[in-house]
DRENLO-676627 format. One record per residue: residue number from 1; residue in one letter; x, y, z of N, C-alpha, C in turn. Coordinates in pm, 1 decimal. Example, Ala and Ser with C-alpha at 12.3 -4.5 7.8 and 13.67 -1.06 7.14 Angstrom:
PT    k  r       n.X       n.Y       n.Z      ca.X      ca.Y      ca.Z       c.X       c.Y       c.Z
PT    1  a    1319.0    -569.0     780.0    1230.0    -450.0     780.0    1320.0    -330.0     780.0
PT    2  s    1285.0    -225.0     708.0    1367.0    -106.0     714.0    1290.0       3.0     787.0
REM end
This chain:
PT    k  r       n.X       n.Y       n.Z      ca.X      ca.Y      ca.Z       c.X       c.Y       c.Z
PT    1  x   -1676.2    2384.7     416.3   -1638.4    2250.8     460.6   -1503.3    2215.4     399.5
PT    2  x   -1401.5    2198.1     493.1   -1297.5    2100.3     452.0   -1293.0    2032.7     381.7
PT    3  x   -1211.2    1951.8     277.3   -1206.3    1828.0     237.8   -1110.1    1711.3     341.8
PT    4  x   -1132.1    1627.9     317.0   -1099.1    1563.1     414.0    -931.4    1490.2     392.6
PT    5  x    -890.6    1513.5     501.7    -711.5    1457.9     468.5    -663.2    1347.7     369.0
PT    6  x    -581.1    1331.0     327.7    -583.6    1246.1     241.3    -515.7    1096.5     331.5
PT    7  x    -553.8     960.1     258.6    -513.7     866.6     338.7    -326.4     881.1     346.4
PT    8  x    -285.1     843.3     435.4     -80.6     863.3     469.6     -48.1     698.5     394.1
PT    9  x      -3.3     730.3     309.8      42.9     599.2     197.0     200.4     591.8     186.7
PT   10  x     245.5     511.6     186.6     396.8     430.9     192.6     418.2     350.6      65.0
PT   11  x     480.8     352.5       0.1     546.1     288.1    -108.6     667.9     157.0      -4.3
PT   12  x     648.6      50.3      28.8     690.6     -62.7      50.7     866.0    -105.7     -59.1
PT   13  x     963.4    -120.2     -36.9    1043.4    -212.3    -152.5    1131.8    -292.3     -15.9
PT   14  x    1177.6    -408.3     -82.0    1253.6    -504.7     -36.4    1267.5    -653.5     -88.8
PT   15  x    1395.2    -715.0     -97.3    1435.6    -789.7    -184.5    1374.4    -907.0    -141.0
PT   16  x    1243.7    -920.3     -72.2    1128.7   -1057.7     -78.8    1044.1   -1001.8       0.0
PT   17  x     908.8   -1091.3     -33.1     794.4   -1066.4      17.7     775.0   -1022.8     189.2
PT   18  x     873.5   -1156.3     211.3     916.6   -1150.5     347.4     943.8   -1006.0     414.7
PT   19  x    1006.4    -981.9     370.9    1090.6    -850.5     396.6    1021.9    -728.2     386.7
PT   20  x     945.6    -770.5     307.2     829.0    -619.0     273.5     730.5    -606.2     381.4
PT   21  x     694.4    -763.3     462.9     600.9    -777.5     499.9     624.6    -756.3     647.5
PT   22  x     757.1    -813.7     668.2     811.7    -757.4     832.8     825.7    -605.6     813.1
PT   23  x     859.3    -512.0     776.8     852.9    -425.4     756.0     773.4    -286.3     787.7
PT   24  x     639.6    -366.8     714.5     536.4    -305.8     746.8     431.8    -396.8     834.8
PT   25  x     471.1    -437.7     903.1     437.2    -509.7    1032.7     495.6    -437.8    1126.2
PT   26  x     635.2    -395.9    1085.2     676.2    -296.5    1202.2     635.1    -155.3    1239.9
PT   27  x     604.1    -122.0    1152.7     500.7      12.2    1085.6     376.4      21.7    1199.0
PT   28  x     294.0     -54.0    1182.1     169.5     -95.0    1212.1     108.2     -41.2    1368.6
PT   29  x     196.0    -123.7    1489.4     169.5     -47.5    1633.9     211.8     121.9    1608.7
PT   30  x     302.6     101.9    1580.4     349.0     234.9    1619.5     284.2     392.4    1547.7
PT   31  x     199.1     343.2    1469.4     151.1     437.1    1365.4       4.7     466.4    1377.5
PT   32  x     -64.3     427.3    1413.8    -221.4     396.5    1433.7    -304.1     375.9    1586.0
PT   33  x    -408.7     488.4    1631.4    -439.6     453.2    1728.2    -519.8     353.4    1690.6
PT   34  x    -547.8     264.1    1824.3    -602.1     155.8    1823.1    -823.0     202.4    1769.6
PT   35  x    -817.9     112.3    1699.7    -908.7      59.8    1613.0    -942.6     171.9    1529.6
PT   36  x    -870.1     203.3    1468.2    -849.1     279.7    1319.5    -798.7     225.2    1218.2
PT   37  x    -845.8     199.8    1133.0    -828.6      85.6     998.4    -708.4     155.6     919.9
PT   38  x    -630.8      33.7     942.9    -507.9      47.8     782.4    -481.9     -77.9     714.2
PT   39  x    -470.8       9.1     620.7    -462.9    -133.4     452.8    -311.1    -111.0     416.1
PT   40  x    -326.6    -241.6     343.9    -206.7    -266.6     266.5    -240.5    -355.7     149.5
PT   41  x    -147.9    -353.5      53.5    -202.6    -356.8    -101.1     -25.4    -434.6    -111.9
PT   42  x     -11.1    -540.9    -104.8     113.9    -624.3    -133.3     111.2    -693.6    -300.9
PT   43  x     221.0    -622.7    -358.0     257.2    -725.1    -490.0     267.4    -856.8    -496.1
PT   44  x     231.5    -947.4    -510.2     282.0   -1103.0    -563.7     288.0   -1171.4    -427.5
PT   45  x     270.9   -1307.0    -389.7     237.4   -1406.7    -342.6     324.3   -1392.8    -206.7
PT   46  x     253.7   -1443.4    -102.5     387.1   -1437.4      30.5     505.0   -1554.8      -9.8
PT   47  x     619.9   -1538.9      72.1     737.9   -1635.2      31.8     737.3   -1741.8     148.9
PT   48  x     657.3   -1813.4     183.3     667.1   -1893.5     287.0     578.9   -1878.1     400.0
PT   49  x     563.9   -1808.0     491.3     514.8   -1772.4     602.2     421.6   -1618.8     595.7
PT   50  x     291.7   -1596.4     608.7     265.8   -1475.3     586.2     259.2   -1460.4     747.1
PT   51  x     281.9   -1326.8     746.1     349.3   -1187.8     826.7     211.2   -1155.0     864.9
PT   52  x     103.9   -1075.1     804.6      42.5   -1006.1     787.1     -84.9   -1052.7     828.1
PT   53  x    -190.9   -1005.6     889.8    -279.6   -1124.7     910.2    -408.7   -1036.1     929.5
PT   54  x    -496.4   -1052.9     843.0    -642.9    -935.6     806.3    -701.0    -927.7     922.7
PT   55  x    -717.8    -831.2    1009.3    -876.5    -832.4    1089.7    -944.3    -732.7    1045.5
PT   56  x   -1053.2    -666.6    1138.6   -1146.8    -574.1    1095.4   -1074.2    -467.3    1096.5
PT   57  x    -947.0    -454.0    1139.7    -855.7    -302.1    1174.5    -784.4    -285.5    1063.2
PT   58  x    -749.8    -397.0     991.3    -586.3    -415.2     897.5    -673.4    -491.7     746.6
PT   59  x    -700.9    -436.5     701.2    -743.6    -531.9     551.4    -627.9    -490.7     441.0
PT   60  x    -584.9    -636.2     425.5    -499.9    -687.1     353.7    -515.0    -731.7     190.0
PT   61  x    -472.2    -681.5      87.9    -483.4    -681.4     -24.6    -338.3    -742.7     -89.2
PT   62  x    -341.7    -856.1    -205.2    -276.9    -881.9    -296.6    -337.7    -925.9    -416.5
PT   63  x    -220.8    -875.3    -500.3    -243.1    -899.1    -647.3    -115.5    -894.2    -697.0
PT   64  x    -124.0    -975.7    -814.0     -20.1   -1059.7    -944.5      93.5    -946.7    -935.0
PT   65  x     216.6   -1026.8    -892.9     317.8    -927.9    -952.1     324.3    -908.4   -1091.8
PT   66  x     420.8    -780.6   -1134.2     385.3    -758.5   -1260.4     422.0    -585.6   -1234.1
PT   67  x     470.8    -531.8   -1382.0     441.1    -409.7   -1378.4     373.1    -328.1   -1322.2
PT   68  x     301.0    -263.5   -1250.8     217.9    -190.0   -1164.0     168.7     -82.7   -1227.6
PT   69  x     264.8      20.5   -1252.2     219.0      85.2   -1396.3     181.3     114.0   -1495.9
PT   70  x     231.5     -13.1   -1555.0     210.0     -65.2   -1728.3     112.5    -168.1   -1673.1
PT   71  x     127.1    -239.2   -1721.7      50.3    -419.0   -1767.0     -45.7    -436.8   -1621.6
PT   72  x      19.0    -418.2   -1532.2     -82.8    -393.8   -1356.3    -139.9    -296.9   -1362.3
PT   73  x    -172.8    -178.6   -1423.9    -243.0     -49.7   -1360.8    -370.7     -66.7   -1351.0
PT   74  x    -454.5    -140.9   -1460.2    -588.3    -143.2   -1419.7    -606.2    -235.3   -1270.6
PT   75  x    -544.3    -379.3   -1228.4    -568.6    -442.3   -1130.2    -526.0    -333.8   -1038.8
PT   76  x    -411.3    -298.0   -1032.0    -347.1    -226.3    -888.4    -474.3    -116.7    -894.6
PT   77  x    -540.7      -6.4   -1021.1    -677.8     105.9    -989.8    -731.2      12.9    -915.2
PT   78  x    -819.3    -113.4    -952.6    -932.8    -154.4    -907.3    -927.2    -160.2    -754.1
PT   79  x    -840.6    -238.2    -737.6    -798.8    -291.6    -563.8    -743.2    -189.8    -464.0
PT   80  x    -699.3     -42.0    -537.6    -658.9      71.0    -453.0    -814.0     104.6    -428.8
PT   81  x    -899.9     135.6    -529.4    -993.5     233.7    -522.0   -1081.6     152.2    -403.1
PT   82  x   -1065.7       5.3    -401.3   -1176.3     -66.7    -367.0   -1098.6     -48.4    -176.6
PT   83  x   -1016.5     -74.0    -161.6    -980.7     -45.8     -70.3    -996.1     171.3     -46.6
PT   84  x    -984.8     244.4     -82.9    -974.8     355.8     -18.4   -1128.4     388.9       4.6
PT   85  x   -1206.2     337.2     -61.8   -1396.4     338.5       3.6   -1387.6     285.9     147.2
PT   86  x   -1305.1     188.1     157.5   -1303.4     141.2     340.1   -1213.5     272.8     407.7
PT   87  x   -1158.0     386.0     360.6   -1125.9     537.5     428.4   -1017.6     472.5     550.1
PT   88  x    -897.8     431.1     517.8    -832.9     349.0     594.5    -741.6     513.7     654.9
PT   89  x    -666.7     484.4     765.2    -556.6     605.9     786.2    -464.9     553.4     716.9
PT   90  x    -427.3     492.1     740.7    -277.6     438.1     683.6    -262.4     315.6     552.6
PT   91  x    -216.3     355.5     452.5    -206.7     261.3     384.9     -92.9     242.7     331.5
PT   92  x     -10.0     116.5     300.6     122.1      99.0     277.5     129.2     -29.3     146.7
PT   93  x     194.0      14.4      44.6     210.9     -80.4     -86.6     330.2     -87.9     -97.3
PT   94  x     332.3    -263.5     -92.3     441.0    -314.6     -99.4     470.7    -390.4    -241.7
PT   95  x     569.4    -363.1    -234.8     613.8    -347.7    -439.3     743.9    -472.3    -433.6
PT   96  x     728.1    -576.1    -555.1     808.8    -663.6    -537.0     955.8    -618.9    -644.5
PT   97  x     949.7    -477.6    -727.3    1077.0    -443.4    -773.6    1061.8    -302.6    -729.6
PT   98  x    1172.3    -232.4    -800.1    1178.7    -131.1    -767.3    1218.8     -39.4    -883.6
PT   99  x    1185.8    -154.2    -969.3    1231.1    -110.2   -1148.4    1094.6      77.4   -1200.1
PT  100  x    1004.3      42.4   -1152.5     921.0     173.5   -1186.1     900.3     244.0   -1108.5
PT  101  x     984.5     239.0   -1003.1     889.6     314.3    -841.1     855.3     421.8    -829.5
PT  102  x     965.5     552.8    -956.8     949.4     680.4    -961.0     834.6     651.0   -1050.7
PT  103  x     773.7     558.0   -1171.2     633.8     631.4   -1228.5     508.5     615.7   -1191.9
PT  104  x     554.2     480.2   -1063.9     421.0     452.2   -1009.3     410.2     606.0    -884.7
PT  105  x     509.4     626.2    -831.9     477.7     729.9    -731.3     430.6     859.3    -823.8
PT  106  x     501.0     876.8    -953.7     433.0     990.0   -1046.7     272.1     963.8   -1090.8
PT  107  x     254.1     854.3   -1095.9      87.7     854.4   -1120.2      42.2     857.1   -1020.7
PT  108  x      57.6     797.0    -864.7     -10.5     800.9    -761.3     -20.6    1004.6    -755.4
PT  109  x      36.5    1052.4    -819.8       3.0    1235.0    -741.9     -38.9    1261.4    -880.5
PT  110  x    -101.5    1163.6    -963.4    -167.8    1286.9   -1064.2    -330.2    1208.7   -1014.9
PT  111  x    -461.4    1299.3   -1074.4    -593.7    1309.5   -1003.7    -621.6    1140.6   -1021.5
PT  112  x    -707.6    1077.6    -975.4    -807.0    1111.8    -844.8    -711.0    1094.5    -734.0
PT  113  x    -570.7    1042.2    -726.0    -504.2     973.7    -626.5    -414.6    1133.2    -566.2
PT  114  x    -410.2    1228.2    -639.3    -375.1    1327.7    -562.3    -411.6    1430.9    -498.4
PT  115  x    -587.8    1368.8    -478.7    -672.8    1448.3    -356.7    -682.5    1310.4    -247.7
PT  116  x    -650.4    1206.1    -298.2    -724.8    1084.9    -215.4    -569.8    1021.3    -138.1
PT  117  x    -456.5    1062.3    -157.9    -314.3    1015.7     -70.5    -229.8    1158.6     -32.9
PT  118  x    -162.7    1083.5      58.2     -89.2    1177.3     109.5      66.4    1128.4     128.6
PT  119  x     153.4    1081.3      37.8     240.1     972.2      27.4     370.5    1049.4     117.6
PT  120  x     420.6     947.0     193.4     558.2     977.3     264.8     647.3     913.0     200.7
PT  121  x     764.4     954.9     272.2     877.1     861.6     181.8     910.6     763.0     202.6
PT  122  x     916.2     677.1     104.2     922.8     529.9      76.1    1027.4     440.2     230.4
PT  123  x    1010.7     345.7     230.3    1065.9     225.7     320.1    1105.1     143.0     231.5
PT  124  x    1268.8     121.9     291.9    1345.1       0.9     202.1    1367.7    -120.9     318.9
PT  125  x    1368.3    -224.4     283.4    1369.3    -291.9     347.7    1552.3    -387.7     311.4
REM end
């Protein structure tokens, strides 16, 4: 038996929420047949208008900006893991700096996250 593919994950950056969030809104049709679940895991609070809008296809995750690595790693484990039990195809994290991006992408490929993603290269917004 196979193991099974790993979810296709995106590292998100852009200089506001906004921006992260059109972004990967644009992502979204074009990437996914219809009713196949993808998540997203957004840093820190929308800036005005949210973009993004949960149904049973798209579950939407935020939590506290903040280090992601350091001082965030246990929130960002909890809310990845809790989201990859829903076995989404596509999942895309949107990051409100871009100050750690190489150590968060270095921990996302060490275990359990480097049988459980399959990360492409990042989107700047």
């Amino acid at each position: 038996m196979s193991p099974l593919p790993g979810t296709i994950t995106t590292l998100v950056t852009g200089a506001t929420a906004g921006a992260r969030e059109r972004l990967i809104a644009a992502q979204l049709p074009a990437d996914s047949p219809s009713g196949a679940c993808r998540a997203v895991l957004l840093e820190g609070l929308p800036d005005g208008q949210t973009i993004l809008i949960p149904s049973p296809t798209l579950l939407i995750e935020r939590i506290a900006p903040g280090c992601l690595c350091c001082t965030g790693n246990l929130v960002l484990r909890v809310t990845l893991n809790r989201l990859l039990r829903r076995r989404p195809e596509r999942l895309y994290i949107g990051l409100a700096t871009t100050e750690h991006l190489d150590q968060l992408r270095s921990w996302l490929r060490q275990p359990p996250y480097d049988q459980l993603l399959e990360l492409t290269p990042d989107l700047h917004s």
